[in-house]
C-alpha positions as CSV (number, residue, x, y, z in Angstrom):
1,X,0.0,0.0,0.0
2,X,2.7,2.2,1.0
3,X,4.6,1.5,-2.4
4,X,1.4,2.4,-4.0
5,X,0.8,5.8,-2.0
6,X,4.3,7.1,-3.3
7,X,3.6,6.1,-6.5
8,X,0.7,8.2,-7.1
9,X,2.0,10.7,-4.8
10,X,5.0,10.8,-7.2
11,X,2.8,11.4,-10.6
12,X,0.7,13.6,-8.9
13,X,3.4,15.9,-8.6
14,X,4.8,15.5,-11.9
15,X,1.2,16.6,-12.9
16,X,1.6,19.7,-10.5
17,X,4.8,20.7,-12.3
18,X,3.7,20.2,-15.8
19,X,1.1,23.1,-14.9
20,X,4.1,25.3,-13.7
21,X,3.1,24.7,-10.0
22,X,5.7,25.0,-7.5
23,X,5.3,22.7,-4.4
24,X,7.2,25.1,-2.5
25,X,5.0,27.8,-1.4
26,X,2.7,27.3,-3.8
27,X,-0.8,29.6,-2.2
28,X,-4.0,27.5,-2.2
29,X,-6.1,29.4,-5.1
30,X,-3.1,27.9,-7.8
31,X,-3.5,24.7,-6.0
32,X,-7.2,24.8,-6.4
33,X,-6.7,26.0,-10.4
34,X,-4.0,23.1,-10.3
35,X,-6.6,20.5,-9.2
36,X,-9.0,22.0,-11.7
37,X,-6.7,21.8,-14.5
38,X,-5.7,18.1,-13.9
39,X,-7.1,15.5,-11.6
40,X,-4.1,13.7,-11.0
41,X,-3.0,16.6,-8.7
42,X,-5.4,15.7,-6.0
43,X,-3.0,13.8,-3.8
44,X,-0.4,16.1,-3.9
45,X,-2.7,19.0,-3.3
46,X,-4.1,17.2,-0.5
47,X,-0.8,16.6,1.0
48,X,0.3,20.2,0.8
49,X,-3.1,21.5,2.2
50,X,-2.3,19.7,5.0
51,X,0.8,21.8,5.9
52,X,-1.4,25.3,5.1
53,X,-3.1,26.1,7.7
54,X,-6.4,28.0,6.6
55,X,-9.8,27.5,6.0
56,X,-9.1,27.4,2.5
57,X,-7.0,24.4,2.5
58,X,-9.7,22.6,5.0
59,X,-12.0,23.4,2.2
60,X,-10.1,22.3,-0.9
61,X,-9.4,19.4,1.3
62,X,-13.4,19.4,2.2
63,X,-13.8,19.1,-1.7
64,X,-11.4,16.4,-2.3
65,X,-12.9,14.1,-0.2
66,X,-16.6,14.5,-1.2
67,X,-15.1,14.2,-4.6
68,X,-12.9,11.1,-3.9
69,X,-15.7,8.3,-3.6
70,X,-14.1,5.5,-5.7
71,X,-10.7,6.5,-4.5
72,X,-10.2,4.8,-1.1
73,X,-6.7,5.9,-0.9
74,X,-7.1,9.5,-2.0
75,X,-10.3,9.8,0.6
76,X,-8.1,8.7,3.5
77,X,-5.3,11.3,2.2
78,X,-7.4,14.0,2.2
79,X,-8.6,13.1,5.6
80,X,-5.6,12.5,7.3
81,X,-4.5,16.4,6.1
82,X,-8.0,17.6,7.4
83,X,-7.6,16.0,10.9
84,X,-3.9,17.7,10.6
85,X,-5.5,21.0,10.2
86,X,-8.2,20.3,12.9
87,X,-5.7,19.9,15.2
88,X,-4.0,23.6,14.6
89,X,-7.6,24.3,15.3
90,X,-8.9,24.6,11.6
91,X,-12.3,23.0,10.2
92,X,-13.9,23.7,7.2
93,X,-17.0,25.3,7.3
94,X,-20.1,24.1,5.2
95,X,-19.6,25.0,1.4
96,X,-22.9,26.9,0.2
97,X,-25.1,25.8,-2.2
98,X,-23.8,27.1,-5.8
99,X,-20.6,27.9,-4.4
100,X,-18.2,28.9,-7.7
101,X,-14.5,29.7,-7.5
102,X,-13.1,28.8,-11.0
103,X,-15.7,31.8,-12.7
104,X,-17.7,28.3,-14.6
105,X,-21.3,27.8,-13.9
106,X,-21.7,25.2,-10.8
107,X,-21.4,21.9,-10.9
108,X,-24.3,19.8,-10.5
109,X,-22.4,17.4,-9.1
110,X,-24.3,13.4,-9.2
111,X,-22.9,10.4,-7.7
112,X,-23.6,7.9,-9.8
113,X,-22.3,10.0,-13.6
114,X,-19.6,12.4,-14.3
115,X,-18.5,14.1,-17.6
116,X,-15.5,15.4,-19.3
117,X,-14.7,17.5,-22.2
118,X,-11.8,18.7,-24.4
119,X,-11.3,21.5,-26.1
120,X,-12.4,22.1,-30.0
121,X,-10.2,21.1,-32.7
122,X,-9.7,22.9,-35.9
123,X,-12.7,21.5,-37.4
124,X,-15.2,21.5,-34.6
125,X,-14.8,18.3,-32.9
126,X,-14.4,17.4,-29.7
127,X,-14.6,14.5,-27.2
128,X,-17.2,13.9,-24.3
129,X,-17.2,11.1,-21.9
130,X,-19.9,10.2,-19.4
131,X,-18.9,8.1,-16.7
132,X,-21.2,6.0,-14.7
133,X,-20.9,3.3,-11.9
134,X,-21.5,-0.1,-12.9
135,X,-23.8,-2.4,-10.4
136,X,-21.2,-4.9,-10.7
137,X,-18.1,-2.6,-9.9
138,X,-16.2,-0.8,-12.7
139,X,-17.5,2.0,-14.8
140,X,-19.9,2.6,-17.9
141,X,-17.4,5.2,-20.1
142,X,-19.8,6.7,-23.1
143,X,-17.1,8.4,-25.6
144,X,-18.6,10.3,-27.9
145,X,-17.0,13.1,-30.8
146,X,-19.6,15.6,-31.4
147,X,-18.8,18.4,-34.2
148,X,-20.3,21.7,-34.4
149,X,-22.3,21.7,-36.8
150,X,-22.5,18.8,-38.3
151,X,-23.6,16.9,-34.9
152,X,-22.8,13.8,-33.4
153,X,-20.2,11.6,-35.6
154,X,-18.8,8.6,-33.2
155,X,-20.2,6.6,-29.5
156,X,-18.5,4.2,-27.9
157,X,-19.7,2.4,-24.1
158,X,-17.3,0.5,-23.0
159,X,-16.6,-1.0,-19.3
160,X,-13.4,0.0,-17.7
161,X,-11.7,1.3,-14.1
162,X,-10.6,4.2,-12.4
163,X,-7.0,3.4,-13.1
164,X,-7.8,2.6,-16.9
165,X,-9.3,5.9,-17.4
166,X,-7.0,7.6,-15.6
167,X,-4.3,5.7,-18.3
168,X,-6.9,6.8,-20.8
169,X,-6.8,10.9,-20.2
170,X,-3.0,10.3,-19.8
171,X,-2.4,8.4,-23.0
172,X,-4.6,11.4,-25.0
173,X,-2.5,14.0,-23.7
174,X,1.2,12.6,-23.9
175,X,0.7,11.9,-27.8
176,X,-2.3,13.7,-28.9
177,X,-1.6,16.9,-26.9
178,X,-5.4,16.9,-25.9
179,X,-6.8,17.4,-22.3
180,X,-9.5,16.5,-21.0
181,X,-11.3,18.6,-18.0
182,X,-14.5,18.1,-15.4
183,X,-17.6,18.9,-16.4
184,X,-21.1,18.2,-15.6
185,X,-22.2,15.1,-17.7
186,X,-25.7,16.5,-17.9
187,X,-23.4,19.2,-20.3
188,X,-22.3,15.8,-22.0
189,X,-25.8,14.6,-22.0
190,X,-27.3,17.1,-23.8
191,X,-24.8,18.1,-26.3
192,X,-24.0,14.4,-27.8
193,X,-28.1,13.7,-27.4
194,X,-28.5,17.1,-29.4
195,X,-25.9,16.1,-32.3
196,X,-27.3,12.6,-32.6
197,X,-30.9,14.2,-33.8
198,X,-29.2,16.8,-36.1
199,X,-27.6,14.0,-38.0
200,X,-30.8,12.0,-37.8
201,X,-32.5,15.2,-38.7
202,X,-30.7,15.2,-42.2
203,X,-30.2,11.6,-42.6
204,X,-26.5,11.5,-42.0
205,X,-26.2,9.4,-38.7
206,X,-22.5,7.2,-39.6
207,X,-21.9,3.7,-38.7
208,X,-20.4,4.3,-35.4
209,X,-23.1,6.6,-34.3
210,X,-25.8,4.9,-35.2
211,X,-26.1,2.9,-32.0
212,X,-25.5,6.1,-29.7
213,X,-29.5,5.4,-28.3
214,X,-29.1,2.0,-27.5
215,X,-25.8,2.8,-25.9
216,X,-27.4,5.6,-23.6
217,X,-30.0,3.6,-22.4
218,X,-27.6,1.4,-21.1
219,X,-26.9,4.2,-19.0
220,X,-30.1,6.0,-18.3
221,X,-33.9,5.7,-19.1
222,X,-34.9,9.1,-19.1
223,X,-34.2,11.6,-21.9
224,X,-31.9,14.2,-21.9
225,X,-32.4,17.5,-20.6
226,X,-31.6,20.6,-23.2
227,X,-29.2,22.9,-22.4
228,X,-30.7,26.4,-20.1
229,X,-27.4,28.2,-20.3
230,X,-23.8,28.7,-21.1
231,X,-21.0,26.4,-19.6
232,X,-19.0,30.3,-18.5
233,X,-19.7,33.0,-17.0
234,X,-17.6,36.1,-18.5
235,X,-16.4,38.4,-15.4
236,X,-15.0,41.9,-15.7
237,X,-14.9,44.8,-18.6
238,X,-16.2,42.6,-21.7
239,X,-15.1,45.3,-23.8
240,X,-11.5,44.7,-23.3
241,X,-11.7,41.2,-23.4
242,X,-13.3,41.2,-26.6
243,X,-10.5,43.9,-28.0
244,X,-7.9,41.8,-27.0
245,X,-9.7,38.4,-28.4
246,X,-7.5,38.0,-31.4
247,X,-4.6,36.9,-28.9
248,X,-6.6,33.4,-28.4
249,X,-4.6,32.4,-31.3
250,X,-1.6,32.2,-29.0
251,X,-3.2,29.5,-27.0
252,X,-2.3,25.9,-28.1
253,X,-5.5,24.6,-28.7
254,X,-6.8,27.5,-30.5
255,X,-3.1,28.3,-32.3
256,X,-4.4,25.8,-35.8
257,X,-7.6,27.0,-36.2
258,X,-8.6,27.9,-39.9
259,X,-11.4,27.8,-41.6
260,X,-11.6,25.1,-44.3
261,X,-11.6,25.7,-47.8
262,X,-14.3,24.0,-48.5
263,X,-16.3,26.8,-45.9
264,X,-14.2,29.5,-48.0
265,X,-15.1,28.4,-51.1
266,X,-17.4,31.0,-52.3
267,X,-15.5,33.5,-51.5
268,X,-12.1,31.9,-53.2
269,X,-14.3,31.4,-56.5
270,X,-14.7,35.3,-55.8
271,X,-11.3,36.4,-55.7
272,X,-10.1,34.0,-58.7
273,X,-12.5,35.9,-60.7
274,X,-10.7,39.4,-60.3
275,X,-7.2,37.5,-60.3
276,X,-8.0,35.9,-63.5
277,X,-9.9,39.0,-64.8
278,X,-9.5,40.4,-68.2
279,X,-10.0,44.0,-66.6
280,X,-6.4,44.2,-65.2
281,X,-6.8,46.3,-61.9
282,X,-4.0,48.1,-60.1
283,X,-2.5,47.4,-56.9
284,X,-4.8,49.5,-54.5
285,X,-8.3,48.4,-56.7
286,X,-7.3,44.9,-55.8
287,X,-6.6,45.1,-52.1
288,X,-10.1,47.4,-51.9
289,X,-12.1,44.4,-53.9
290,X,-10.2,41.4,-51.7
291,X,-11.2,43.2,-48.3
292,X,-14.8,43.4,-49.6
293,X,-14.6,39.7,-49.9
294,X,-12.8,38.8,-46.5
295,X,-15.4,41.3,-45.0
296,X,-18.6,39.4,-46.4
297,X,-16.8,36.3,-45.3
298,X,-16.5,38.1,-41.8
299,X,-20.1,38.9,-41.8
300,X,-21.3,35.7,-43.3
301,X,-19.8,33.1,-42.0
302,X,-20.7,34.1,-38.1
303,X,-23.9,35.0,-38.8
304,X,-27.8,33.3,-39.6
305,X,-27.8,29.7,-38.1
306,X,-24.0,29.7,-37.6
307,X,-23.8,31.9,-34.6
308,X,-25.3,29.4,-32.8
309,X,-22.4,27.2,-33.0
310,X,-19.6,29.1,-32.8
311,X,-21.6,30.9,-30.0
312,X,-21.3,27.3,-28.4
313,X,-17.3,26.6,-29.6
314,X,-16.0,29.6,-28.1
315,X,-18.5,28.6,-24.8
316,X,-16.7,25.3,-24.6
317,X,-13.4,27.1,-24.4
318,X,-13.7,29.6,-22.0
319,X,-15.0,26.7,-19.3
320,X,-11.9,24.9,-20.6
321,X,-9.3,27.7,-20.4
322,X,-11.3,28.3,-16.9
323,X,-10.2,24.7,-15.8
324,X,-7.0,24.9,-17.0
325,X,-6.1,28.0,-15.1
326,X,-6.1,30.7,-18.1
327,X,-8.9,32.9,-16.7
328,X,-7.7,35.6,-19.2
329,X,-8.1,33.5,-22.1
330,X,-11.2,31.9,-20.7
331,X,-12.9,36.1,-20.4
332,X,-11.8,36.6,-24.0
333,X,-13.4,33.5,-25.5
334,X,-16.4,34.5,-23.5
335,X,-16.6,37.7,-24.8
336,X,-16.5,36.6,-28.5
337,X,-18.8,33.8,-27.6
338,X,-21.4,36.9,-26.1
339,X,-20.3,39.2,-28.9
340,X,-21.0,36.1,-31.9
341,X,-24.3,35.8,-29.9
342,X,-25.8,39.5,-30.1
343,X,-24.4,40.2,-33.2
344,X,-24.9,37.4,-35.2
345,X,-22.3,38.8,-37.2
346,X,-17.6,38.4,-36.8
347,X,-17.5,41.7,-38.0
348,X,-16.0,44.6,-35.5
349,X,-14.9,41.3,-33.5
350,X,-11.2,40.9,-33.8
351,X,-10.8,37.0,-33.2
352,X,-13.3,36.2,-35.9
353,X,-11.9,39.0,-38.4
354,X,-8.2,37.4,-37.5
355,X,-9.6,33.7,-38.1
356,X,-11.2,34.6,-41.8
357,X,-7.7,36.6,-42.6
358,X,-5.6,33.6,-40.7
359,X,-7.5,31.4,-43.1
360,X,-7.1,33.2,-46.7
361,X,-3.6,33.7,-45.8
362,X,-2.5,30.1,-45.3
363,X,-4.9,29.8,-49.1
364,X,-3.6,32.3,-50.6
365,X,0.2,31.1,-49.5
366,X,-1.0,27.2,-50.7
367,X,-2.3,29.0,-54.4
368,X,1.3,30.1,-55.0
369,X,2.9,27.5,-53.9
370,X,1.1,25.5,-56.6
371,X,1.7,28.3,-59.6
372,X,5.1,27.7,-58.4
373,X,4.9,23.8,-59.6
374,X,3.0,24.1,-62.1
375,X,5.3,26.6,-64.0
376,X,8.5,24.9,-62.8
377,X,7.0,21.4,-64.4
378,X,5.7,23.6,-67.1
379,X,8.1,24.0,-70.6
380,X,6.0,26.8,-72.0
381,X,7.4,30.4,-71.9
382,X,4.4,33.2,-71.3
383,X,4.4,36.2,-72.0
384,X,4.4,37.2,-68.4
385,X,7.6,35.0,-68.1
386,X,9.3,37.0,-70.5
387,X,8.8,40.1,-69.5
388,X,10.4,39.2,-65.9
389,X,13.4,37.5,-67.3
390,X,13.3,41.3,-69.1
391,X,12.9,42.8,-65.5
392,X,15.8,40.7,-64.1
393,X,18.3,41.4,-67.1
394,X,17.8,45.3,-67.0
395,X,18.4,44.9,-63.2
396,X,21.5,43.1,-63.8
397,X,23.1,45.6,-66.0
398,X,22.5,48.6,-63.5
């Protein structure tokens, strides 16, 4: 038992330093955004509680053991540093109902399901799990990849352990770089429930979703409840979170993002036709026609039915930079999420104006590239080739 104690003791540290946690001195509210961020903290942060003596530790300590059901050892852990604190003559107090330090909306917490989430990938997809004891021991785990839009594309149940879905979250973000964090699974619920009768809606449910409502039942017999409201709560000046929104780009999840061609598509056919115009244009008439483009793309492509789901996206990762300690990042995604929302409309917001420019760029860099081939693989001379080679010759003899 002991040699098991120091093991987990040992990685839950490692996790605490991965998030740029000090053990030294480290106050409670980073140990509490620690926890937040990563699970696999809890024993350490129960062990250092232990030796800060405040009702803030009793109550993180208070939360780790309600928490801790199926984890014998980590119960008796968090114990043990609560009795420690009792006896400097610190108890934690009752927690009220509703109580929220991490600026998301409050859990409602069940004992017999939890969820988690991961941030949004480039194209809209991301992974929900809903956990749920099994009668027998063990857990259900319902995986699902829901994609906003298109709705609900994979679901999985499978029957695993604490320890295997620990391994799990682990695995996923050692070689996938993807994190999963707490949320409630009524969140989960809903949102894979939701994408399952859009795809049914259009007649698009895929072979590995098309069990998802057998699978749930398996799980429960009542159906889901919508959603009532957003996953985060935006605190503070919105105003200067939203003028500062362009910098979510820095964030790694959010650092690939571009819009598909096949979402820019219209408004590529667009600028080929001036490109390969017979009216020749100069310099300044182009730029002028090619931000008319990028702007109806701005307008276009947040607006009508599609606020809705970036309205949702940009939900999803403010609760996520929230858990993962970024409350910065997590007030800026808010305020495009709330922006997206009222406007139904990117433009005047700069994360969606820097997302549609992000995205023509990396086009129009992929368009030259192949002119590039094409005229290197290419033994015919234009006209426009000669009167380069012209341009370089008259350069070489000045």
């Amino acid at each position: 038992m002991a040699d098991a104690r120091e093991s987990r003791l040992r990685e839950a540290f490692a996790a605490l330093k991965r998030l740029g946690v000090a053990p030294e001195g480290a106050p409670v509210g980073a140990l509490a955004k620690a926890l937040d961020a990563d699970p696999t903290t809890a024993l350490a942060v129960a062990d250092l509680c232990g030796a800060l003596p405040s009702e803030e530790s009793a109550q993180l300590l208070l939360r780790i053991e309600e928490g801790a059901r199926q984890d014998k050892l980590l119960r008796r852990e968090a114990r043990r540093a609560l009795y420690k604190l009792k006896q400097k003559g610190i108890a934690a107090a009752p927690r009220a109902s509703g109580e929220n330090t991490a600026g998301t909306r409050p859990a409602l917490a069940s004992p017999d399901a939890e969820g988690l989430l991961s941030a949004g990938d480039p194209l809209g997809d991301r992974l929900l799990w809903i956990l749920k004891p099994r009668s027998g021991g063990g857990l259900f785990h319902l995986s699902t990849v829901v994609n906003e839009p298109a709705g609900l594309k994979e679901a999985v149940l499978a029957e695993v352990n604490r320890k295997g879905i620990r391994a799990l979250r682990e695995e996923l973000q050692a070689r996938h770089g993807l994190r999963m964090v707490e949320v409630d699974w009524r969140y989960c619920d809903a949102i894979a429930a939701e994408g399952y009768e859009r795809v049914r809606g259009r007649g698009q449910v895929s072979e590995s979703a098309a069990h998802y409502p057998q699978l749930r039942l398996q799980l429960f017999t009542s159906a889901a409840k919508p959603l009532d409201a957003p996953l985060y709560t935006p605190h503070g000046p919105v105003e200067v979170s939203l003028a500062a929104s362009a910098s979510l780009f820095e964030e790694s999840e959010l650092y690939p993002w571009l819009l598909g061609e096949a979402v820019l598509s219209p408004y590529l056919a667009r600028y080929r036709e001036i490109r390969d115009s017979p009216i020749v244009l100069d310099r300044p008439a182009q730029l002028a026609r090619l931000e008319e483009i990028v702007q109806s793309a701005v307008v276009e492509l947040f607006g009508a039915e599609r606020a809705a789901s970036w309205q949702r996206r940009l939900d999803e990762d403010a609760y996520f930079f929230a858990k993962t300690a970024r409350d910065e990042a997590a007030a800026r995604a808010a305020a495009v999420a709330a922006a997206v929302a009222e406007r139904r409309s990117g433009r005047g917001i700069p994360f969606c104006e820097e997302l549609v420019r992000r995205s023509f760029g990396v086009f129009f860099a992929r368009e030259a590239e192949r002119e590039r081939e094409e005229k290197a693989g290419s033994v015919l001379v234009t006209p426009d080739d000669i009167r380069a080679e012209q341009a370089r010759a008259r350069q070489r003899q000045r």
